[in-house]
C-alpha positions as CSV (number, residue, x, y, z in Angstrom):
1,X,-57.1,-28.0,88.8
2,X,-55.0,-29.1,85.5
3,X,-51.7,-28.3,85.3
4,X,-51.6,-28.4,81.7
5,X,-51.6,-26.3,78.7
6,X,-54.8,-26.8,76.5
7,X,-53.8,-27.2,72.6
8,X,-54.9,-23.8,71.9
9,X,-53.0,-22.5,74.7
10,X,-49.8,-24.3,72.9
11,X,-50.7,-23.3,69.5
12,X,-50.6,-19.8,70.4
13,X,-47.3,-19.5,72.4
14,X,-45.6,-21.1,69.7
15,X,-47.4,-18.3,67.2
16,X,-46.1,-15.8,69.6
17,X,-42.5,-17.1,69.5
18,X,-42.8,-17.4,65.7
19,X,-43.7,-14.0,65.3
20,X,-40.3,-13.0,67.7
21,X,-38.4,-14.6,66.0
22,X,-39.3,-14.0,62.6
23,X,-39.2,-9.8,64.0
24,X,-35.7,-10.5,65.5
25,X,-34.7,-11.6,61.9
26,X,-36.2,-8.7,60.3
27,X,-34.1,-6.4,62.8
28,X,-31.0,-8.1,62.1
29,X,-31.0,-8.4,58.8
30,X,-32.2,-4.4,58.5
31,X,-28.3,-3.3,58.8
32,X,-27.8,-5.4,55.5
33,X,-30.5,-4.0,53.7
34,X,-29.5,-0.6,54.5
35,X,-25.9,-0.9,53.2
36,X,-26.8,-1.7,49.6
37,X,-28.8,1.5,49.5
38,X,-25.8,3.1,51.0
39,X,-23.4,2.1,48.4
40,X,-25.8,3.2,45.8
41,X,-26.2,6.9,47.8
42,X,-22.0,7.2,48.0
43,X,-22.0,5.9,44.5
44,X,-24.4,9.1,43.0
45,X,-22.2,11.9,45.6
46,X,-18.8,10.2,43.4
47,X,-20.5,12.0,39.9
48,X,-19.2,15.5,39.4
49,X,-21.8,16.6,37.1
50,X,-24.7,18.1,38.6
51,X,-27.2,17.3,36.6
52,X,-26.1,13.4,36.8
53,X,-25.8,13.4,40.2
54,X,-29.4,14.5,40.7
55,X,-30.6,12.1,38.1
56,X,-29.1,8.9,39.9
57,X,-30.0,10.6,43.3
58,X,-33.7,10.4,41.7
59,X,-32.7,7.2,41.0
60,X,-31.7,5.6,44.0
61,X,-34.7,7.2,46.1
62,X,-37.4,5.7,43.3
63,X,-35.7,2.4,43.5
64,X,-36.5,2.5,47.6
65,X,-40.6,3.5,46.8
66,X,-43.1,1.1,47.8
67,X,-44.3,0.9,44.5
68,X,-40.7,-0.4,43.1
69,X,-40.5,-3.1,46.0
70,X,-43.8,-4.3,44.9
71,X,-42.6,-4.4,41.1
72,X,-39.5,-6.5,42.0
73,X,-41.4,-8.9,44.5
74,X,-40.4,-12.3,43.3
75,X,-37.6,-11.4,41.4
76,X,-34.1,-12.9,42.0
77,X,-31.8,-10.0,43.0
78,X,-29.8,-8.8,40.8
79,X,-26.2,-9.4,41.3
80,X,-22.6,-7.4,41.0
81,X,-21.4,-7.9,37.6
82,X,-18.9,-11.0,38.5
83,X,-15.1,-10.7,38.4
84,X,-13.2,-12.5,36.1
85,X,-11.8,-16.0,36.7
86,X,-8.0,-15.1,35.9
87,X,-6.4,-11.9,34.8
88,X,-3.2,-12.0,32.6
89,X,-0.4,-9.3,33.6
90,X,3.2,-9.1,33.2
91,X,5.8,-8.2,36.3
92,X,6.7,-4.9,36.4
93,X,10.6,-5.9,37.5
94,X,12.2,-9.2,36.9
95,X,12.6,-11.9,39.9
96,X,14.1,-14.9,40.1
97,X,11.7,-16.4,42.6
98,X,9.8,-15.9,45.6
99,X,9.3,-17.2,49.1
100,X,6.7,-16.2,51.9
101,X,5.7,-12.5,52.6
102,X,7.5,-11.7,48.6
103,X,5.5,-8.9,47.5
104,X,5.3,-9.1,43.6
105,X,4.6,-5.7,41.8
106,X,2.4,-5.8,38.5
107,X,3.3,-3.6,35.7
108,X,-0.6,-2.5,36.1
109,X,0.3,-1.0,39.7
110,X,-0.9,-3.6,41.5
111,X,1.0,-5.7,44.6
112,X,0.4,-9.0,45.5
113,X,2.3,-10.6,48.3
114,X,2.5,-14.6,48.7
115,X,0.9,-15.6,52.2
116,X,1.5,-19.5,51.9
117,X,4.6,-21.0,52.7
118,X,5.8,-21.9,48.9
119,X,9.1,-20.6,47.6
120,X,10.8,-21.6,44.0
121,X,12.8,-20.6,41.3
122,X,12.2,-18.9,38.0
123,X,13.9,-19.2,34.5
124,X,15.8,-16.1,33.8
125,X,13.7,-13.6,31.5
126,X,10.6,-15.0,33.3
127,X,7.7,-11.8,33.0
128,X,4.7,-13.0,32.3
129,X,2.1,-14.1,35.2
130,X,-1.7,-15.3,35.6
131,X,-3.8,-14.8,38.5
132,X,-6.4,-17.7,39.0
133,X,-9.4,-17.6,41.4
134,X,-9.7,-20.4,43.7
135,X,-11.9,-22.0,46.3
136,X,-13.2,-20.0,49.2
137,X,-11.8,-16.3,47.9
138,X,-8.2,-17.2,47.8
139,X,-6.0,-16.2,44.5
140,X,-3.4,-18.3,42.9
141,X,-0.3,-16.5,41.2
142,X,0.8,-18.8,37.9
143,X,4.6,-18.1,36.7
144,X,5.3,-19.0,32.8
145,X,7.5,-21.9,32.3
146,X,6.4,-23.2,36.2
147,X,4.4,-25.4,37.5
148,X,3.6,-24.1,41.3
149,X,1.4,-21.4,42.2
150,X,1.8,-19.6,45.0
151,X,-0.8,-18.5,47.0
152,X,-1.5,-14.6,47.1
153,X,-3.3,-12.1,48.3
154,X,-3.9,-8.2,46.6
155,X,-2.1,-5.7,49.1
156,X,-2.7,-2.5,46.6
């Protein structure tokens, strides 16, 4: 007796460990799917009106229908609206400088704290700031009238 597989034999485990895998990927990425549709649901219970609440509720549940997956198949997904490269904002006290761990307070509430190891000097009188996007979801703080950015991250 052979000891080994025929072709067809072959051909079908590997069809049957194609099909796992490909349902082990469609379990995994079910979690994903779901919290898109989740942030749409908590996003209709935020409206106070009643009558727009049920409207994006409607919403929501038409966009999940078979009929609307079919619509959209082969359709790139539609993305966030993007945020902006750099936001202009002015400090809400006046410092002379910073160091690591400085939390730096915005006139517009928010508080962004350096988490590199920079420090440096201002000029007196110094107010005005820019915060710049960078590579891989970090955030660069630029001072007028200098030259280094800090590194930052939003704390409130």
């Amino acid at each position: 007796m052979n000891s080994t597989l025929s072709i067809a034999a072959i051909a079908r485990l590997r069809s049957s460990r194609a099909v796992l895998r490909g349902g082990a990927l469609l379990l995994a990425s079910a979690p994903l799917l779901s919290v898109a549709a989740d942030a749409d649901w908590l996003r209709c219970k935020e409206q106070q009106d009643d009558a727009q609440r049920l409207v994006c509720y409607d919403r929501v549940a038409a966009s999940m229908s078979p009929e609307a997956s079919r619509a959209r198949f082969g359709l790139p997904a539609s993305a966030p609206s993007p945020e902006p490269e750099v936001v202009d904002a002015t400090l809400a006290d006046a410092i002379d400088g910073w160091q690591a761990g400085s939390r730096i307070r915005l006139e517009n509430g928010q508080v962004w704290q350096i988490v590199d190891d920079s420090s440096g000097f201002l000029r007196s009188g110094t107010r005005n700031v820019r915060i710049r996007r960078g590579a891989l979801g970090a955030y660069y703080m630029e001072f007028e009238g200098s030259n280094r950015s800090p590194k930052v991250r939003r704390r409130q």
